[in-house]
C-alpha positions in Angstrom: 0.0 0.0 0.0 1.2 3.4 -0.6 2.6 6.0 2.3 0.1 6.8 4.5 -2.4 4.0 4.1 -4.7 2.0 5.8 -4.1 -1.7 6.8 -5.9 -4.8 6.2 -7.6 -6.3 9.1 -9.8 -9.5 9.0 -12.0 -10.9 11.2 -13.7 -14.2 10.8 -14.3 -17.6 12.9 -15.8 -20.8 13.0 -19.7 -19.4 12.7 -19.6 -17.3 9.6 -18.0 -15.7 6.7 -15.0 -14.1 7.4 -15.4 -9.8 7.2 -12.3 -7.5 5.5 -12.2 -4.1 6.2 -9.6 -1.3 6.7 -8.3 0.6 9.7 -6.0 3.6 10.0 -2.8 4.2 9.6 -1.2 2.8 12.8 -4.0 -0.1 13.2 -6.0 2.9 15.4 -9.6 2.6 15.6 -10.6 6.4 14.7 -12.4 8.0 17.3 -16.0 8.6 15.5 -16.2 4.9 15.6 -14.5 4.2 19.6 -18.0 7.0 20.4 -20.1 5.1 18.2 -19.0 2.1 19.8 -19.6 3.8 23.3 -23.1 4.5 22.8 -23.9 1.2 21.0 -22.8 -0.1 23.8 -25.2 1.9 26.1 -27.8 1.1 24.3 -27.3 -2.8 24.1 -26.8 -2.9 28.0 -30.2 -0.6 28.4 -32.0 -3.4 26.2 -30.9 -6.4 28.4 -32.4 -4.7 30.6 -35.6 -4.9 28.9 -36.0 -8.2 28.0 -38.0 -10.8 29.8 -38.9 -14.6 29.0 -41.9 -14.6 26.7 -41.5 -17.3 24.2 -43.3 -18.6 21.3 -42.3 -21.9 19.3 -40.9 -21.2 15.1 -44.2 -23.2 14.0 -46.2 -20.0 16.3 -44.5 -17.4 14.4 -45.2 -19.1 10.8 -48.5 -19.0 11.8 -48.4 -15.3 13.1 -46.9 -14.8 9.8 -49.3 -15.7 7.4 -52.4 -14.9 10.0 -51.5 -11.3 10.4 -49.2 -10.5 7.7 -50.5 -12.9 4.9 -46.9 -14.2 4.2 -46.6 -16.5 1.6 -44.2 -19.0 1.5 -41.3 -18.7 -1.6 -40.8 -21.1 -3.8 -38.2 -23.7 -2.4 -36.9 -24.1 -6.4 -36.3 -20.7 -6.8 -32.8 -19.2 -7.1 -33.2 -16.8 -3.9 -33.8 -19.9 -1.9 -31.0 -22.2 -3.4 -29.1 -19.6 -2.5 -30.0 -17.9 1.2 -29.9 -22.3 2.1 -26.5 -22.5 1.1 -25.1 -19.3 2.4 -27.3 -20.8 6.0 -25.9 -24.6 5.6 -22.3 -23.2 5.5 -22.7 -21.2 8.7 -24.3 -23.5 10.6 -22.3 -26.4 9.9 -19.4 -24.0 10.8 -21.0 -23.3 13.8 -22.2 -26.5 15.0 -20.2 -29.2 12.6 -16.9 -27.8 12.6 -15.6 -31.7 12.5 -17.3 -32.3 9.2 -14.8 -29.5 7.8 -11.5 -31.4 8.9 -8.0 -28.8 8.2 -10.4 -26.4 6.8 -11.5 -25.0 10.2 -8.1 -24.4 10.8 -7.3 -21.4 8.1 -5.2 -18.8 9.5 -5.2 -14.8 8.2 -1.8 -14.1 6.3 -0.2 -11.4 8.4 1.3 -8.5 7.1 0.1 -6.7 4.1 0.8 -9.7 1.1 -2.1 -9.2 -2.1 -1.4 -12.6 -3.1 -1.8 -14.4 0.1 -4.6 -12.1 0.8 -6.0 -13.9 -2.2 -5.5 -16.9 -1.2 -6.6 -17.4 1.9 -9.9 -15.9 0.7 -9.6 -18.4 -2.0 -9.6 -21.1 0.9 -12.2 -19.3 3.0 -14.9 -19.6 -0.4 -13.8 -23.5 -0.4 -15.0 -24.1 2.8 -18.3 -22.2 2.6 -18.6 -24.5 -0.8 -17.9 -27.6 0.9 -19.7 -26.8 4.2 -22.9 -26.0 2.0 -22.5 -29.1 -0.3 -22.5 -31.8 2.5 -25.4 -34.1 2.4 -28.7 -33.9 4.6 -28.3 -37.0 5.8 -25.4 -35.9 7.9 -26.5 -32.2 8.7 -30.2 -32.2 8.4 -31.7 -28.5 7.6 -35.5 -27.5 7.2 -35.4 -24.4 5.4 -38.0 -22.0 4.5 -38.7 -18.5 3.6 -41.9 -16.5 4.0 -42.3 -13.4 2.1 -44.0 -10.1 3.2 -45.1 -7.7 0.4 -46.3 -4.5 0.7 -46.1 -3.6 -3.2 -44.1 -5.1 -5.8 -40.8 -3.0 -4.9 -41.0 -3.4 -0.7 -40.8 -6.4 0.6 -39.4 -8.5 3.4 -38.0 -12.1 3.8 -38.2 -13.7 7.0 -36.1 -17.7 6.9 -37.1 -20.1 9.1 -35.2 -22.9 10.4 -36.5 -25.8 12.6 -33.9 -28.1 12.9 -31.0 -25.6 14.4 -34.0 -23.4 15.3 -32.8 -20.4 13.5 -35.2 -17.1 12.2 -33.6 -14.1 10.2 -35.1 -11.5 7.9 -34.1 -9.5 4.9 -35.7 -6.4 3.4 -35.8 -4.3 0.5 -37.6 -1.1 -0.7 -37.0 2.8 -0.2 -35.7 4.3 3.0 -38.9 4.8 4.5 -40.0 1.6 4.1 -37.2 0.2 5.0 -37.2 1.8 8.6 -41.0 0.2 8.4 -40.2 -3.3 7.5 -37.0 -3.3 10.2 -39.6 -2.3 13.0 -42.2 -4.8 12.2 -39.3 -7.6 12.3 -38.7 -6.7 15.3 -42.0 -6.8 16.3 -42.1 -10.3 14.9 -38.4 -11.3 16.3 -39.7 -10.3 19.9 -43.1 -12.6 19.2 -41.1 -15.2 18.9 -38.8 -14.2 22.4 -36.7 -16.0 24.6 -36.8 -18.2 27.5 -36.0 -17.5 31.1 -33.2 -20.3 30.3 -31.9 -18.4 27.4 -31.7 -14.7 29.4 -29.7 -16.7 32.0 -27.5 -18.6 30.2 -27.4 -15.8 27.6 -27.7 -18.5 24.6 -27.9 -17.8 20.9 -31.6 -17.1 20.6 -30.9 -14.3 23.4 -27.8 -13.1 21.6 -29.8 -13.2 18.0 -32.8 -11.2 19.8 -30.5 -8.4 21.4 -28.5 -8.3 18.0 -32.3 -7.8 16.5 -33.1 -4.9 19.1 -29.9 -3.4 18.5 -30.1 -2.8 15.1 
């Protein structure tokens, strides 16, 4: 990189994709983004506070889907859901099957500043999401579905259930107004579905995944 350029940083693990961005020059965090991170912060510790056990089973919230929202479910040969599938097989059996990946699971960033290697290892990290995503459903078992919410043709949102990992996630699209309608309403819907008095003391995924929700 040239004089007085950022760095390469990468951050990645065993439960997703791995993330590239760039810091400044020095590997400082700038401090807009230290007082963001402050008041994030704030704000996730005031919504822990908020939360209590109220929770409702995935099959509940399909029907709350379609009952109240009319959600219709997307076609399961369609390419948006070959896709989202795959991109949620890899993660999970990252996340839950890391055995099933072998010397894969054990890719290392390149350090320094190296284009090649940089290329390289992301070459590796795409191999793994491949193979992760390829392996049979008679070793990791997924029930995948998606249930789509339109308001016109343009504004829509996606919300993937999972039942065997017990996963929910949404997706949106439409202009910025409608966008900050369709995130409140899947919040609405994430909180519906809620967390156990288990899960807010043991501060498991689903609690972590609804805070995360909140947060956003």
């Amino acid at each position: 990189m040239g004089k007085g350029a950022g760095s390469v940083s990468i951050i990645g693990g065993a439960d997703g994709p791995t993330s590239i961005f760039i810091v400044g020059k020095g590997g400082k965090v700038k401090l807009t983004i230290r007082i963001q991170n402050y008041f994030r912060e704030l704000k996730r510790n005031r919504l822990k506070k908020q939360i209590t056990a109220n929770p409702h089973t995935l099959e509940e919230v399909v029907e709350l889907l379609k009952r109240e929202y009319g959600a219709v479910e997307v076609s399961q040969q369609s390419f948006n859901y070959q896709e989202q599938r795959k991109c949620l097989k890899a993660s999970l059996v990252m996340r839950n099957r890391p055995d099933l990946l072998g010397e894969l699971m054990d890719l290392k960033p390149p350090e320094g500043e190296n284009v090649e290697a940089l290329k390289t290892f992301l070459g590796q990290i795409q191999e793994r999401e491949k193979i992760a995503a390829e392996i049979a459903d008679d070793i990791f078992p997924l029930d995948f579905h998606i249930y789509e919410i339109k308001l016109t043709e343009k504004d829509r949102m996606q919300i993937g259930v999972e039942t065997v990992w017990q996963v929910l996630d949404g997706s949106f699209s439409g202009d910025k107004k409608t966008m900050k309608q369709l995130r409140k309403l899947y919040k609405k819907i994430y909180l519906y579905y809620g967390v156990t008095a288990e899960d807010i003391k043991n501060e498991t995924e689903r609690y972590k995944s609804l805070l995360g929700v909140l947060c956003s």
